[in-house]
C-alpha positions in Angstrom: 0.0 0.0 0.0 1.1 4.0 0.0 1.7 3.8 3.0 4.7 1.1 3.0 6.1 3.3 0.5 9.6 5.1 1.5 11.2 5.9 -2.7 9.5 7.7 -5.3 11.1 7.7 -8.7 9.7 10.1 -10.9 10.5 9.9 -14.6 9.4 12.8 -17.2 8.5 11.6 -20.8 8.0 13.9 -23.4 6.9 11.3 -27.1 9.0 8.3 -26.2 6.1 6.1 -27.3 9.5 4.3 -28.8 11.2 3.7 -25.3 8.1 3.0 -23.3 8.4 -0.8 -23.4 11.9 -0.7 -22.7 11.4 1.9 -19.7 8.7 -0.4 -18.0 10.6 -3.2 -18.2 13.5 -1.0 -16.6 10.6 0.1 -14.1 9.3 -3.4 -13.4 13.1 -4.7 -12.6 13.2 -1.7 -10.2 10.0 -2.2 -8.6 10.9 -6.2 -8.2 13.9 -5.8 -6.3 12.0 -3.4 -3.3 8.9 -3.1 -2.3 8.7 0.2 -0.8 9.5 1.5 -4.2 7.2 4.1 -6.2 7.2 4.9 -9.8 5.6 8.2 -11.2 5.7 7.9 -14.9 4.9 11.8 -16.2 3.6 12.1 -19.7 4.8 15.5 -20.3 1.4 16.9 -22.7 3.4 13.9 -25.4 1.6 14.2 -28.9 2.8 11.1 -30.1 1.0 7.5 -28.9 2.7 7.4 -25.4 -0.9 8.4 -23.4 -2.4 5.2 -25.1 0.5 2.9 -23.9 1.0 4.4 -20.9 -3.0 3.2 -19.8 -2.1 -0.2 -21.5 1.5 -1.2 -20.4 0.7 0.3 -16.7 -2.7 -1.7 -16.6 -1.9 -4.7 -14.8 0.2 -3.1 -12.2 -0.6 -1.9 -8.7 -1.7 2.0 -8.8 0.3 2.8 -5.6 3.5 1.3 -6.9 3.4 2.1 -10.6 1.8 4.7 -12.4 1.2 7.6 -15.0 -0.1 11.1 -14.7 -1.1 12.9 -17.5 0.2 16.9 -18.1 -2.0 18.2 -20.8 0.6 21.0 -22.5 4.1 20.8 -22.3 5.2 23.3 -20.2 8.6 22.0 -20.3 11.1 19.6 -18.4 11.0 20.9 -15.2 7.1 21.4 -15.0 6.5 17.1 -14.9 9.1 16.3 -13.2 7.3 19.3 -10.3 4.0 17.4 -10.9 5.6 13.9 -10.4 7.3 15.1 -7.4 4.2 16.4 -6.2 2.5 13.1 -6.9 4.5 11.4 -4.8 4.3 10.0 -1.5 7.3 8.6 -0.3 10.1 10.5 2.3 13.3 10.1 -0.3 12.5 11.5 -3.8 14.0 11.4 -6.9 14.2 11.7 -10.8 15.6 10.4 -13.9 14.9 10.0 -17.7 13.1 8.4 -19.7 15.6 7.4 -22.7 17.5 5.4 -20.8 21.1 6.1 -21.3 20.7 6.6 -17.8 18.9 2.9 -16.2 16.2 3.8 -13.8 17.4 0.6 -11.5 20.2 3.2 -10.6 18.0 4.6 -8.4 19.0 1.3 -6.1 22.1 2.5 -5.8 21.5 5.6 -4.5 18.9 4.1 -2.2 22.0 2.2 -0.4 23.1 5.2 0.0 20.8 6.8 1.7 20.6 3.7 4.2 24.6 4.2 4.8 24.1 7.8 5.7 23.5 9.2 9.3 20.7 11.4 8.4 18.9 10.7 5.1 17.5 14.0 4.9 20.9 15.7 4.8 21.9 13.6 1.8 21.7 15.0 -2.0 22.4 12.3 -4.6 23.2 12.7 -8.4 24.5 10.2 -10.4 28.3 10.5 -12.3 28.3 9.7 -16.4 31.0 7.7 -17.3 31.4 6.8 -21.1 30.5 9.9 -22.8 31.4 11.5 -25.9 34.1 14.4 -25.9 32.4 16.5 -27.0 29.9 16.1 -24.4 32.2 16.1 -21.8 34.1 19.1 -22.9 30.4 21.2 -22.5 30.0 19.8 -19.1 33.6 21.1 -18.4 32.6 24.7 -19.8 29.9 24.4 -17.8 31.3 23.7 -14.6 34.1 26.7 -14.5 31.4 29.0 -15.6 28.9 27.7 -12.8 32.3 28.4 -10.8 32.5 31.5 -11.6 29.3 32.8 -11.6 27.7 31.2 -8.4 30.9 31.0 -6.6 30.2 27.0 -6.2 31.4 23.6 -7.2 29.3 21.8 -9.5 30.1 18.8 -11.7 28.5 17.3 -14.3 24.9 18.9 -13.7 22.5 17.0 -15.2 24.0 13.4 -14.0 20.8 11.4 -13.7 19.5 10.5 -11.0 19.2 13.3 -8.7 17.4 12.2 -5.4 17.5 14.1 -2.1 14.7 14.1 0.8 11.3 15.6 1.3 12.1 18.2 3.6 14.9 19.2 1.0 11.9 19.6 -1.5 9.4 21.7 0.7 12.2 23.7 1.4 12.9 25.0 -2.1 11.1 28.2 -3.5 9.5 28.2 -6.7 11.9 25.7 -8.8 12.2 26.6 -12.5 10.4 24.4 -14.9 12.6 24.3 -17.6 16.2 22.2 -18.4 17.4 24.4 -15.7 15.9 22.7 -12.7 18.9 20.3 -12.6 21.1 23.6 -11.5 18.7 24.7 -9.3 18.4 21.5 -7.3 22.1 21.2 -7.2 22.8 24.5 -6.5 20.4 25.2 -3.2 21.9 21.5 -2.1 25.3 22.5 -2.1 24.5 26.4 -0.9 22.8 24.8 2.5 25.3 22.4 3.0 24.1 19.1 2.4 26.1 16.0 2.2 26.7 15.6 -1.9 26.9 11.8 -2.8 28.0 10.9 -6.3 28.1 7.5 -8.0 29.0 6.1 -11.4 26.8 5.5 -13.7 26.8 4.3 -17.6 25.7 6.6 -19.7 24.4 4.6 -22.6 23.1 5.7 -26.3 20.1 6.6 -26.6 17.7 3.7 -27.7 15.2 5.3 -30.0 14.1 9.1 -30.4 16.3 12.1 -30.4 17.3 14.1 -27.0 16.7 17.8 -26.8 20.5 17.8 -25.9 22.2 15.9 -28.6 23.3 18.1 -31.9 25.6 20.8 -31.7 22.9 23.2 -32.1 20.8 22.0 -29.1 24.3 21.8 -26.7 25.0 25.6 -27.9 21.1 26.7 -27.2 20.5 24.6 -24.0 24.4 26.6 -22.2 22.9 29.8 -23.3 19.5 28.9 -21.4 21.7 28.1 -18.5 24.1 30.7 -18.5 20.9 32.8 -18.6 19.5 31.0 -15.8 22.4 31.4 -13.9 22.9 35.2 -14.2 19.5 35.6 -13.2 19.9 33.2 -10.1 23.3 35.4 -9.3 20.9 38.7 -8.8 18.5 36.4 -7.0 21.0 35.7 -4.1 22.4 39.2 -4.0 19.0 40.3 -3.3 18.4 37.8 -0.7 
């Protein structure tokens, strides 16, 4: 029932009718392993076929443990992985995607984590991508010296998936963007209030079927401008504050 339920996995997916199969069978392994495991599968306002598959690969499992909820309109990343999160009911929360270069059954390493930790709502997890592309890893460089620079912090390899952290970590947060850039934000207000950063490798796989936002040269280019946008703008925040 909900109420044996401690994890809550939430995975945005925005038209990957191609990957659904694949991603519940990745769900199902999770789910199999622990029983006080949640999954929130969002379907991000998807115009492809993913609603109908969603209500027909999901039919047969147990509501409380496995599920979908519906966002009409895309109103970007961040937005359904907010609704998911709010969907949820466990006390350690989390997301990842839905491609599955990153596996969701990562989240049960992170989950030993939390169990090895003194205080699991003082511990912020994000994965570590190993077996990337240089030129993927030369952004996420760029990235991390101007994050450096700019919020005066230390932040690798932002948007490693997955990021969990506690419920009273997500309560505490004000108004969380709902675009690419809620990786940062996450990260950021983590490190800012001193929580205990975990990291762990993961394999970073290709992408099955689909294309990422993130994966031509153009896309990279477009989604550090968004960021170094974001960032400025989150700079002025905290000198105001």
């Amino acid at each position: 029932s909900s109420k044996d339920i401690i994890y809550s996995l939430v995975i945005p997916c925005y038209n990957e009718s191609k990957n659904l199969v694949n991603l519940v069978d990745r769900c199902k392994y999770l789910l199999d392993e622990k029983e006080d495991i949640e999954v929130v599968l969002v379907d991000n306002g998807s115009t492809d076929k993913s609603t109908e598959m969603l209500k027909d690969l999901l039919k047969n499992f147990e509501k409380e443990r496995f599920r979908s909820v519906r966002v009409e309109t895309n109103q970007g990343y961040g937005y359904g992985i907010l609704v998911g999160l709010n969907e949820c009911v466990g006390n350690i929360l989390g997301w990842t995607h839905a491609d599955l270069q990153a596996d969701p059954a990562d989240f049960l390493n992170a989950i030993s984590i939390i169990k090895q930790s003194k205080d699991s709502n003082q511990v912020f997890i994000k994965g570590k991508r190993l077996g990337r592309p240089f030129t993927d890893v030369f952004f996420t460089w760029g990235m991390t010296i101007f994050e450096r620079l700019i919020l005066g912090v230390q932040l690798n390899d932002i948007n490693a998936q997955p990021t969990v952290f506690s419920r009273d970590f997500f309560t505490s947060l004000q108004q969380p963007p709902i675009d690419f850039s809620i990786d940062l934000y996450f990260y950021y207000e983590a490190v800012k209030h001193n929580y205990n950063i975990k990291r762990f490798p993961v394999k970073f796989g290709l992408r099955l079927e689909g294309q990422g936002h993130n994966e031509k040269l153009i896309s990279k280019l477009k989604y550090s401008w968004k960021t170094i946008i974001f960032s400025l703008g989150l700079r002025r925040h905290i000198k105001v504050n």
